[in-house]
C-alpha positions in Angstrom: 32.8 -6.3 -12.4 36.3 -6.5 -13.4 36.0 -10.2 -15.2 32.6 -9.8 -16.6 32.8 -8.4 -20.4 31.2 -5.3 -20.8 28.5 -4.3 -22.7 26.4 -1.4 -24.9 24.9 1.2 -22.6 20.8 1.5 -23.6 19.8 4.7 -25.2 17.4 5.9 -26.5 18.5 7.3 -29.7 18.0 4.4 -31.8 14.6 4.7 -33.8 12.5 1.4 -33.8 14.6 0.6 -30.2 12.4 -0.2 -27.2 13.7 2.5 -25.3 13.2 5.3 -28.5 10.0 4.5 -28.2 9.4 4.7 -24.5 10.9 8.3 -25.0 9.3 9.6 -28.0 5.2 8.0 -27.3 5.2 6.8 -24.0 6.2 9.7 -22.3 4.3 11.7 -23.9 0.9 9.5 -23.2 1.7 9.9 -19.7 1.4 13.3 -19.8 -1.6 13.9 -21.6 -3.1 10.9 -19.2 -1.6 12.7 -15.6 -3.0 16.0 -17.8 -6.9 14.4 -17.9 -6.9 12.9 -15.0 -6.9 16.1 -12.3 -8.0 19.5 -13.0 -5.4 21.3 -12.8 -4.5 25.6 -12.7 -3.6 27.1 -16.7 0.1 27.4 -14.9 0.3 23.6 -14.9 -0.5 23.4 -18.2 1.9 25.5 -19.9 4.5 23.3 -17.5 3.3 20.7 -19.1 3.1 21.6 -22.5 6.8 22.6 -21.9 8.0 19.5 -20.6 6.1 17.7 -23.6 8.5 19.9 -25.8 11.3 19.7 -24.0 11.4 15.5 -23.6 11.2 14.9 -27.6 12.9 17.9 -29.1 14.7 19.6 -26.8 17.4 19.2 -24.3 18.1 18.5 -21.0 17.8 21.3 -18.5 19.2 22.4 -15.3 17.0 22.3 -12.1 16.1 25.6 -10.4 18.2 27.3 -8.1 16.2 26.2 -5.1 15.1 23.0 -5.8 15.3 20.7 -2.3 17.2 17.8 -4.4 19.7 20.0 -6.8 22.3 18.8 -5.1 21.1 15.2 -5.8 20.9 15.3 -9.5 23.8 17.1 -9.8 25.7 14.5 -8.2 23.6 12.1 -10.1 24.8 13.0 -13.5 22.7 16.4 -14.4 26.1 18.7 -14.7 27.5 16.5 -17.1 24.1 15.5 -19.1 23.0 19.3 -19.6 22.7 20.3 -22.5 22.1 17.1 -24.2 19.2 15.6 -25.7 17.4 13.2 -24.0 17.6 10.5 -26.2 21.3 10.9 -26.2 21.7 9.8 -22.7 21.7 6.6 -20.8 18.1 5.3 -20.8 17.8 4.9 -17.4 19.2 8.4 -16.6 16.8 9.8 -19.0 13.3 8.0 -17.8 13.8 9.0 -14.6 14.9 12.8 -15.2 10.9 12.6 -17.3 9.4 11.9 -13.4 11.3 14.3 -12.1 10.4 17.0 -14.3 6.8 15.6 -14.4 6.2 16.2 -11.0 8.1 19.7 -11.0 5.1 20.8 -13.5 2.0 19.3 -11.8 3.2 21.5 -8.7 4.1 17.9 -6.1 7.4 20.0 -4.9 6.1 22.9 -4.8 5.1 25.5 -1.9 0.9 25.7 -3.9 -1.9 23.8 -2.7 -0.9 21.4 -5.6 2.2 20.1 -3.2 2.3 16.9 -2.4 -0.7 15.6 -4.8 0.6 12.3 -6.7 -0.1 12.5 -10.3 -0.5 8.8 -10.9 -2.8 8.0 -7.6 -6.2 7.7 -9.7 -4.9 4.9 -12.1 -3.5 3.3 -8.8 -6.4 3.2 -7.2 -9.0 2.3 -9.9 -6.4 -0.9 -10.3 -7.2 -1.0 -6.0 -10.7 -0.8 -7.1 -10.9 -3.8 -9.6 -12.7 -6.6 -9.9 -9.4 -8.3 -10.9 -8.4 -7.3 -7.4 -11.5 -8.8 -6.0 -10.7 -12.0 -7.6 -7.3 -12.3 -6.6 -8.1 -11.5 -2.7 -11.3 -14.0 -2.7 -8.5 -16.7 -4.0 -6.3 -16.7 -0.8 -9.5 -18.2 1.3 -8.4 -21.5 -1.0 -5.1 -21.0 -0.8 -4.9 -21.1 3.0 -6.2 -24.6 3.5 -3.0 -25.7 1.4 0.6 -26.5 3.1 2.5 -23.9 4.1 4.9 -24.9 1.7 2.5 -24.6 -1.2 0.9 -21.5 0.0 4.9 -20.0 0.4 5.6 -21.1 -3.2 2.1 -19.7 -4.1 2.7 -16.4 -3.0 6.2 -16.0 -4.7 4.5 -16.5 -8.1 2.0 -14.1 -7.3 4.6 -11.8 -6.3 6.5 -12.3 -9.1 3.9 -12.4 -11.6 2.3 -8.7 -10.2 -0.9 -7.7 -11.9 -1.3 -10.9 -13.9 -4.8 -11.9 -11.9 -5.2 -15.5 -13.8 -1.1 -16.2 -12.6 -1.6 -14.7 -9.4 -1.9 -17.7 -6.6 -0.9 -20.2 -8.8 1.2 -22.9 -7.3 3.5 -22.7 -11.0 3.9 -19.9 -13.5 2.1 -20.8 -17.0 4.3 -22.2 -19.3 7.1 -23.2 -16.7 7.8 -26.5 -17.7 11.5 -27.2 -19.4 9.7 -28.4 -22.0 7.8 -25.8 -23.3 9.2 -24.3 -27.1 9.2 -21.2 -25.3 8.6 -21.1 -21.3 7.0 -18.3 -19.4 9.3 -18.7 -16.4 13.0 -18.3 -17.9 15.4 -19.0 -15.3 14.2 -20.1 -11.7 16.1 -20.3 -8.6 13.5 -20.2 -6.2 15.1 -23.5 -4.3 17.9 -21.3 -3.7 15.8 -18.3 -2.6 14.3 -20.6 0.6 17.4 -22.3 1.2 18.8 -19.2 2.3 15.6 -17.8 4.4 15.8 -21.1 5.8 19.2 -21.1 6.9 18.7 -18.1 9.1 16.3 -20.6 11.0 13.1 -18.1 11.1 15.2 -15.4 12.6 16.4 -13.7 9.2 15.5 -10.5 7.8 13.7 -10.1 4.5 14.6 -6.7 2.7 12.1 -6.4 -0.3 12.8 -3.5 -2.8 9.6 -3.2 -4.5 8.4 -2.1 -7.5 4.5 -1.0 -8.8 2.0 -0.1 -6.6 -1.7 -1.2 -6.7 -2.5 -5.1 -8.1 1.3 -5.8 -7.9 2.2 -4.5 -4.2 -1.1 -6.5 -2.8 1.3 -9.7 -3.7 4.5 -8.1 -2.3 3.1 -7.4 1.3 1.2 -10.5 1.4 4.2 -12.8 0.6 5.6 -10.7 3.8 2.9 -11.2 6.0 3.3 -15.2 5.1 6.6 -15.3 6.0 6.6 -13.8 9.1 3.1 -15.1 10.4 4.4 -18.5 9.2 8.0 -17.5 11.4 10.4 -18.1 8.5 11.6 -14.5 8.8 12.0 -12.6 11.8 11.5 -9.5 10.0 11.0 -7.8 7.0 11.9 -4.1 5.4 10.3 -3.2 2.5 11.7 -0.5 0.5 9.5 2.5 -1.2 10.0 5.4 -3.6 10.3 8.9 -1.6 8.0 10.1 -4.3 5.7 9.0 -7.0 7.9 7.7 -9.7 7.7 5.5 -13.4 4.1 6.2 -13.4 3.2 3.3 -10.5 6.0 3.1 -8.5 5.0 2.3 -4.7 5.4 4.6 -1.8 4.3 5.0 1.4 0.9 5.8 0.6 0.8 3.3 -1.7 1.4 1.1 1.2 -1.2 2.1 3.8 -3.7 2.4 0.4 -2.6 -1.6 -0.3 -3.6 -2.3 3.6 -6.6 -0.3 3.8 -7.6 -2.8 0.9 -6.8 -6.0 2.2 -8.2 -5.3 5.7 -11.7 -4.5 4.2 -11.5 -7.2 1.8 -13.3 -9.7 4.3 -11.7 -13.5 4.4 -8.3 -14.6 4.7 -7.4 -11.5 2.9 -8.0 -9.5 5.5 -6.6 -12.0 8.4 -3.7 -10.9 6.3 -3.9 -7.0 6.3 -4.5 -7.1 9.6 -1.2 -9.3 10.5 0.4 -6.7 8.5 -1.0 -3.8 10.4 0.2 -5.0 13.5 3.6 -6.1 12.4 4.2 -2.5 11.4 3.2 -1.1 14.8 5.1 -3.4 16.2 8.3 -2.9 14.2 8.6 -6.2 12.4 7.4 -4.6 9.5 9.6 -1.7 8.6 9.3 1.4 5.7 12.2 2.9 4.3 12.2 5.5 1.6 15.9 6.3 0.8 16.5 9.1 -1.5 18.8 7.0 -3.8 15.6 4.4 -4.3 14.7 7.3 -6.9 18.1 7.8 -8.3 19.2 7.2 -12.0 21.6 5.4 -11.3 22.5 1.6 -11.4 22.6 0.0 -7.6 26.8 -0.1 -8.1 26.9 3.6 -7.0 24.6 3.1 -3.7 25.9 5.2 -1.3 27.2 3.8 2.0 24.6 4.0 4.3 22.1 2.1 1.9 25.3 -0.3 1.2 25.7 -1.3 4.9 21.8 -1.6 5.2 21.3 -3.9 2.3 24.3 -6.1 4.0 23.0 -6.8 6.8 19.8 -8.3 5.7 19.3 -12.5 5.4 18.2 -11.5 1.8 17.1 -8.9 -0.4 14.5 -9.4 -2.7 14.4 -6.8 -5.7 11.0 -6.8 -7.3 10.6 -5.7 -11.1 11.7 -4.4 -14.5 13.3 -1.5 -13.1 14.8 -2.2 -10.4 16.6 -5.6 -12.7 17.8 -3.0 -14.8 19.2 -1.3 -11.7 20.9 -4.4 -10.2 22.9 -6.0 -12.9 23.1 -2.7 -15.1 21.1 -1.0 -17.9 22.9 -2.7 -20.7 22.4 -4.9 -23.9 23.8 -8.0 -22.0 24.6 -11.5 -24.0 21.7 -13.3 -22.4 23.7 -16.0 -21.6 26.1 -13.7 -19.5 26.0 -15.3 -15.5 23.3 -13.3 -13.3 25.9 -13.6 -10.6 28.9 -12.0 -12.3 27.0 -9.3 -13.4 25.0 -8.7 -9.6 28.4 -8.6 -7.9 27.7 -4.6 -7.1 25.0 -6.1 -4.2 26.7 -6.3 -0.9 24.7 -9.4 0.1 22.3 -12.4 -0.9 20.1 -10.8 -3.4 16.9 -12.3 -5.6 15.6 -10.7 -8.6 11.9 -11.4 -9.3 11.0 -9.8 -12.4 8.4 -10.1 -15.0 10.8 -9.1 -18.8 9.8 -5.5 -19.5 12.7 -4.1 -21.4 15.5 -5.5 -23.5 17.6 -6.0 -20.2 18.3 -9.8 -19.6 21.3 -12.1 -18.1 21.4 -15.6 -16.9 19.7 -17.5 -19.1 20.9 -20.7 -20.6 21.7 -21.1 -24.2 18.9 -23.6 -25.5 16.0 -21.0 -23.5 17.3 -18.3 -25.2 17.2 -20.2 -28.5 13.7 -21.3 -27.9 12.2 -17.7 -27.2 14.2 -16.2 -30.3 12.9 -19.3 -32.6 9.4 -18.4 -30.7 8.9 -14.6 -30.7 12.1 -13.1 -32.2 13.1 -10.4 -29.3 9.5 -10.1 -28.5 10.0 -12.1 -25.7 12.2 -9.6 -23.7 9.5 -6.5 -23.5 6.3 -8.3 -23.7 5.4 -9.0 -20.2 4.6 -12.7 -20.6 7.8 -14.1 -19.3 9.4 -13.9 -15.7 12.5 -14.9 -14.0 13.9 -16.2 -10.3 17.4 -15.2 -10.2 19.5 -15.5 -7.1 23.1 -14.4 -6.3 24.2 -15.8 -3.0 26.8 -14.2 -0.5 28.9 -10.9 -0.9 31.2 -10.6 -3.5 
């Protein structure tokens, strides 16, 4: 991004910051909540207690000699960030080196029967289990007597909106009129987001990197299964996590889980899982879990293979807080700063749909950004109640 200015890497060694807190009391909740939830051996325990010593007071440690991804993580930034504590490192590095070491002490890499047990499946399936759920998947039998168009636009919201049940088929996000003092959709591009589906003229492929699992993948895969029942995509590729990650993240099982849900849902709901079902045994649906989908890294340093995959699709759609911060940086951007100059790492068309989690934010126009400061102070950009369409088209 040679003519974009640059700005402050996030760290989390600022007290009072967003990200100090996310290191020094969220982290620590989601260990004693992965700690409650199984029963686990007096081994796991002490790794746990360690690790809750290590993330707030201690420093950053190497990986054991035969760890399967060493050679990852070194090449990811451990070499040079041993040592160090972890609020003196980039944020994003240092969130996801917590997951890492999280699941090295409940035993998921292990060789014990513990191997390959996700820590964070019972909070992902009591969300499964919801009523809230329930509510959402009884509202697509209305939503299918609606145009296609409205039931397209529908779904987008939904997907961008995630677990937010009362937003979640709405035809609009709440409070996205111009001229609200402080609007819950900040920046939309969604006319540019179907301009280019469209122009692959139902032949395109849809790559969608997604985010949380549970209430907010239902959305994801069902704004798939629109699209390529309804023929404006060809086919689709939704990308996963190779392991559980940031507490929800989706993978694979997280998938089948979020099908197995929809196709004994009953209704149009399940019209929908099963469309689904088939489209992945028949390949128009694809899974990929690509190590660096897990990496700490921003998507600038993708590796080649996942570079020439991204550019070949129609468009990629990159769903959440996370994987924002990933696409145009983990930094303290101006918020007026142009989403495309700072995207340009993308290989192709890319869309961000994000509800604001973190202090990350770019493309916003000057007056919004006045009316959400005037409104909430910097509130706005953590809370959850606003969201943004951003699209960057073409290569750079």
């Amino acid at each position: 991004m040679p003519d974009t200015p640059s700005a402050p890497l996030l760290l989390g060694n600022q007290p009072g910051s967003f990200p100090h807190s996310v290191l020094a009391e969220r982290h620590p909740a989601i260990i004693k909540q992965v700690r409650e939830a199984f029963p686990y051996e007096p081994a796991q325990h002490r790794a746990l207690d360690a690790l809750l010593a290590n993330c707030t007071e201690g420093e950053i440690e190497p990986l054991p000699a035969d760890a399967h991804d060493r050679h990852h993580w070194e090449t990811w930034g451990l070499r040079e960030y041993t040592g160090r504590s972890w609020f003196d490192v980039p944020w994003l590095w240092s969130e996801s080196w917590f997951y890492r070491r999280l699941l090295h002490a409940v035993g998921y890499f292990g060789s014990g029967p513990w191997q390959g047990i996700d820590p964070f499946r019972p909070f992902k399936l009591a969300e499964l289990d919801s009523a809230e759920t329930d509510e959402e998947l009884a509202a697509l039998d209305d939503l299918a007597a609606r145009p296609a168009a409205e039931q397209a636009q529908a779904l987008l919201h939904g997907s961008l909106w995630g677990n937010r049940a009362d937003l979640g088929f709405r035809l609009s996000a709440e409070g996205a009129r111009a001229a609200d003092a402080a609007p819950g959709l900040v920046a939309d591009d969604s006319a540019r987001l179907w301009s280019l589906l469209d122009g692959a003229g139902g032949g395109g492929t849809l790559y969608l990197v997604a985010d949380n699992a549970g209430r907010e993948l239902v959305p994801d895969l069902l704004l798939i299964a629109h699209l390529l029942h309804s023929g404006r995509i060809g086919q689709a590729v939704l990308h996963v996590k190779p392991y559980p990650y940031y507490v929800s993240d989706a993978t694979t099982a997280d998938v089948v889980d979020a099908l197995r849900r929809l196709t004994g849902a009953g209704g149009a709901a399940a019209a929908y899982g099963r469309h689904l079902w088939s489209a992945l045994g028949e390949g128009r649906l694809t899974l990929r879990a690509h190590p660096f989908s897990s990496a700490p890294l921003p998507y600038a340093e993708m590796p080649g293979d996942l570079r020439a995959e991204f550019a070949e699709a129609t468009l990629t759609i990159v769903k959440g807080d996370l994987n924002y911060r990933r696409l145009v940086g983990d930094r303290l951007w101006d918020p007026t700063t142009p989403f495309a100059d700072v995207a340009t790492c993308f290989p192709g068309p890319v869309a961000a749909l994000r509800t604001l989690k973190s202090d990350v934010i770019t493309g916003l126009d000057a007056a919004t950004e006045a009316a959400l400061v005037a409104a909430e102070d910097q509130r706005w950009r953590t809370s959850g109640t606003h969201a943004l369409i951003q699209v960057r088209d073409g290569a750079p």
